[in-house]
Every structure is written in structure tokens, then in C-alpha cells.
C-alpha positions in Angstrom: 95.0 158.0 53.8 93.1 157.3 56.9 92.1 153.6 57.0 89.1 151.9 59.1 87.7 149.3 60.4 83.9 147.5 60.6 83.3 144.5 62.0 81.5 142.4 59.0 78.6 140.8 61.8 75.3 142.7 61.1 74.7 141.9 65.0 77.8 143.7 65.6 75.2 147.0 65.5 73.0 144.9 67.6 70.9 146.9 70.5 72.5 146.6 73.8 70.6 149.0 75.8 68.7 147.6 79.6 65.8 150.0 79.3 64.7 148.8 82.9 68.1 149.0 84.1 68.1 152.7 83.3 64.8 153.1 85.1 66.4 151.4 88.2 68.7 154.1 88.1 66.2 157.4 88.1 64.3 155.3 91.2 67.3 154.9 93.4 68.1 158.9 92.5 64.7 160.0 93.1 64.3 162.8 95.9 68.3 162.4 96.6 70.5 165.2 95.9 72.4 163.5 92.9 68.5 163.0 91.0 69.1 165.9 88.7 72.9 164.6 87.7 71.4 161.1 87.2 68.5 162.6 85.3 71.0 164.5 82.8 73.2 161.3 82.8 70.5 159.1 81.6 69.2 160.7 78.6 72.7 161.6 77.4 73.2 157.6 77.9 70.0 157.0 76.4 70.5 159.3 73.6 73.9 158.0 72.1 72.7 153.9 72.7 70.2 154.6 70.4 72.2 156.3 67.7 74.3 153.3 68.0 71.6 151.0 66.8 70.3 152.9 63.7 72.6 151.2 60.7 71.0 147.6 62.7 67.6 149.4 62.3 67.7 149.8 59.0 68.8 146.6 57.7 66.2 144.9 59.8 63.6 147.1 58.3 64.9 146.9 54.6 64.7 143.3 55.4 61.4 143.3 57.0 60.3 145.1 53.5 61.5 142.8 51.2 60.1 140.2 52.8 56.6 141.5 52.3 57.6 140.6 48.5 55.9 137.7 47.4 57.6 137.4 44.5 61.0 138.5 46.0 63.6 135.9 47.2 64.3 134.7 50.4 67.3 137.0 51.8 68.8 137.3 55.2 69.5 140.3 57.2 73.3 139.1 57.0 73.3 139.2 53.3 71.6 142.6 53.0 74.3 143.9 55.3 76.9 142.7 53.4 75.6 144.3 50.2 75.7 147.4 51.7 78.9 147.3 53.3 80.1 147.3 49.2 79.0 150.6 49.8 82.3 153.0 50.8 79.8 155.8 52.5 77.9 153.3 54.8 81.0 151.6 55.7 82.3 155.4 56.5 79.0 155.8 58.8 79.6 152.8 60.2 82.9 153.9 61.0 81.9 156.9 62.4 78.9 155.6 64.3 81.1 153.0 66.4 82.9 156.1 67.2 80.8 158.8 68.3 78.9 156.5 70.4 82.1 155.2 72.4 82.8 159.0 72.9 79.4 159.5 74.0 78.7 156.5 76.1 82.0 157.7 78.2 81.2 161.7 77.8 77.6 160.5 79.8 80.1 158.7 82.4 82.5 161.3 83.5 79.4 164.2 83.1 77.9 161.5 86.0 80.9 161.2 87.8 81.9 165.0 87.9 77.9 166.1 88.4 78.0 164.0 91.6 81.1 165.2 92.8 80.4 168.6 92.3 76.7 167.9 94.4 78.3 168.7 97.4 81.0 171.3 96.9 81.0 175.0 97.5 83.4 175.5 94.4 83.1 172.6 91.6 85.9 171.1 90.3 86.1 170.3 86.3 88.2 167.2 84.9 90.6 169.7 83.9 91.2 171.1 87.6 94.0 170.2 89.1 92.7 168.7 92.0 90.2 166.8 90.7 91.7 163.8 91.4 92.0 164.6 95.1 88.3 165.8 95.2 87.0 162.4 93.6 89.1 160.5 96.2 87.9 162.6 99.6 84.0 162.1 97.8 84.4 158.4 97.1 87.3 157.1 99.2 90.4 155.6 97.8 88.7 152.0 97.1 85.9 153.4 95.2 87.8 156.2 93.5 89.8 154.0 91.9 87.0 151.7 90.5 84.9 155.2 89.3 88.2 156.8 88.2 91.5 155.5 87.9 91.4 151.8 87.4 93.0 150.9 83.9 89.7 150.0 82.1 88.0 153.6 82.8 92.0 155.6 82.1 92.2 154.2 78.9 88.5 154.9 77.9 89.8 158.4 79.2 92.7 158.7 77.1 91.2 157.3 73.9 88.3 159.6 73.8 90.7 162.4 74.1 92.7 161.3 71.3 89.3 160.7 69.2 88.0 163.9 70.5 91.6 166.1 70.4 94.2 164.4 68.7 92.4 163.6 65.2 92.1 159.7 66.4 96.0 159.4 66.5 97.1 157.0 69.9 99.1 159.2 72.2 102.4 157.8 73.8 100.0 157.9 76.7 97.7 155.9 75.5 100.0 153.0 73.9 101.5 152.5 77.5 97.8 151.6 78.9 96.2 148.2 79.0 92.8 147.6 77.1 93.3 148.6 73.8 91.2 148.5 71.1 92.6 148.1 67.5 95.4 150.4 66.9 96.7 150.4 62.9 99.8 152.4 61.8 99.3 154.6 64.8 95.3 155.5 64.1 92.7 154.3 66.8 90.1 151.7 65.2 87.0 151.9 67.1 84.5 149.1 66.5 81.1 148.6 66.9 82.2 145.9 69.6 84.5 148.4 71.5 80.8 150.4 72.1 79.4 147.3 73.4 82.3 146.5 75.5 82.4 150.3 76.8 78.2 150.2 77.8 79.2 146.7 79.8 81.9 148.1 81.4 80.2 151.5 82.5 77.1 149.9 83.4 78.9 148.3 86.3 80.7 151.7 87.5 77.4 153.8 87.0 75.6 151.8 89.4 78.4 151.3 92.1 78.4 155.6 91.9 74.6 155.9 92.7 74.1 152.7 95.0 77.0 154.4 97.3 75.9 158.2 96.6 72.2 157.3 97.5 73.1 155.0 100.8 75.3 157.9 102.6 74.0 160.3 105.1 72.1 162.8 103.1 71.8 160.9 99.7 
């Protein structure tokens, strides 16, 4: 049977989102030829940060109700969570909410990364291409291509969304030779709602190293 893991913190579900960062980001693109992948980044990065927040949602709001109570006792948004997480189903959606949104935080990444790549090229190239590594390192240069695409943080976000996304959460032997790896038990990939948070950080930084550079060459 398939076991999981949830952090017990009700801030663990926290929101970690930099609305005016994102904004930052659509201004640099604007009127460059990288504004329409930027503009399909964002709301994909957008979209799965604020799935990630719901269960934090609605204990805040629960909470917010109860206190309205006059006659009801005092009760902290901690405590509420950990009533709920007695609950098997919203520890599953917990579960599965840490999850999706890792996948999707890096899905919006790499749909950046190959959009901009692509910007330029007569023929685009897909992840999947064989020479997409080659065609990542003539756009970016071997310094940057590394940080955007093969430094170990960003290869092993890789390899566990494809073993979330394509190997029913099981690590590969690829993936248990990498550095930076979130929980693994008996084998199965334990995603946490801090492994999200940890992703967002660590994207954030790549994100804006891509369109600083892509907007400051010739022609950006």
C-alpha cells in the first residue's frame, strides 16, 4: 500500500507567491520577443501557486467563522488543522496537492525555458529532441545553460517530476544517484508541502536570470 507524507505545520500550506515579483517579470518582457512565452509562463505559475494555498485557505476561513461565535471557544488555526488531518481524505488531498503543484511549478519552468529557446529558431526543439541540450547551450551559453538547465538542483526537479508524472511516483535509479532529494520511503517519492516551497525559491531565481539575459541581448 502506498504510504505518504504531510507535514503536521498548518503554515506548511502557507502562501508563498511574490505577486509584484511576477509583475516585474511581464514589464521586463513587454514589447520583447520572449513577451508571449513569459505571458503563458506566468499564469501557468500563477495558476498552480494558488492551488497550493487552498487547504491554508480553508482552515483560515473555518477559523475566521468560528470565531464569529460568541459563545464558541477560543481555537487556533493549528488546532483546527490538526483535527482535520484525523481525516484520511484531507490528508490524501494534502498529499496530492504538495504534489501536483511541485509538478506544475516546474511544468511552468521548462514551458519558459523551451518557449524562449524556441523564440528564435526556424525548427523548435522539444525537451524530448535530441539536441535540445546543444540548442539550450548555443541560446544561453555554457555558464548560463547550466544554471537554466543542468545544474543539480533543476536535474533532479527534472527527474522527479518525471517519475511523479511517468513512473507512478516510484524514484528511478536515475534519480537516487542525484543530489537534492526530497523524502524517498521504501522506494516511493514523498513530496511535501515544503518541497513546493523550496521548488518556487529555487525557480524564482532561474526565471529571472532567463528573462534579465533574454531581454538585455540584441533584439530582446
Amino acid at each position: 500500500m502506498t504510504r505518504i507524507f504531510i507535514e503536521d505545520d498548518y503554515d506548511s500550506f502557507a502562501d508563498f507567491h511574490d505577486k509584484g515579483w511576477l509583475i516585474e517579470q511581464f514589464d521586463l518582457a513587454k514589447g520583447s520577443h520572449i513577451e508571449k512565452q513569459v505571458s503563458s509562463f506566468g499564469y501557468a505559475w500563477w495558476g498552480h501557486a494558488r492551488a497550493f494555498i487552498l487547504p491554508w485557505l480553508f482552515i483560515g476561513s473555518i477559523h475566521d467563522l468560528i470565531q464569529q461565535n460568541p459563545l464558541s471557544k477560543n481555537s487556533t488555526k493549528q488546532a483546527i488543522w490538526d483535527e482535520y488531518l484525523k481525516i484520511n481524505g484531507f490528508k490524501a488531498a494534502l498529499w496530492k496537492v504538495a504534489e501536483s503543484s511541485y509538478c506544475g511549478l516546474y511544468y511552468a519552468y521548462e514551458l519558459l525555458l523551451v518557449g524562449v529557446v524556441n523564440a528564435l529558431l526556424e525548427e523548435p526543439a522539444s525537451v524530448a529532441h535530441r539536441g535540445f541540450n546543444v540548442a539550450v547551450t548555443s541560446h544561453f551559453g555554457q555558464k548560463l545553460s547550466t544554471r537554466l538547465w543542468n545544474d543539480p538542483h533543476i536535474s533532479t526537479a527534472r527527474e522527479i517530476r518525471n517519475c511523479l508524472v511517468h513512473n507512478g511516483g516510484a524514484a528511478s535509479g536515475k534519480l537516487l544517484k542525484m543530489q537534492n532529494l526530497p523524502m524517498i520511503d521504501q522506494g516511493q517519492i514523498m513530496i511535501s508541502a515544503s518541497d513546493a516551497r523550496a521548488l518556487y525559491s529555487m525557480l524564482r531565481v532561474r526565471v529571472q536570470l532567463m528573462i534579465k539575459y533574454e531581454t538585455s541581448v540584441p533584439g530582446g
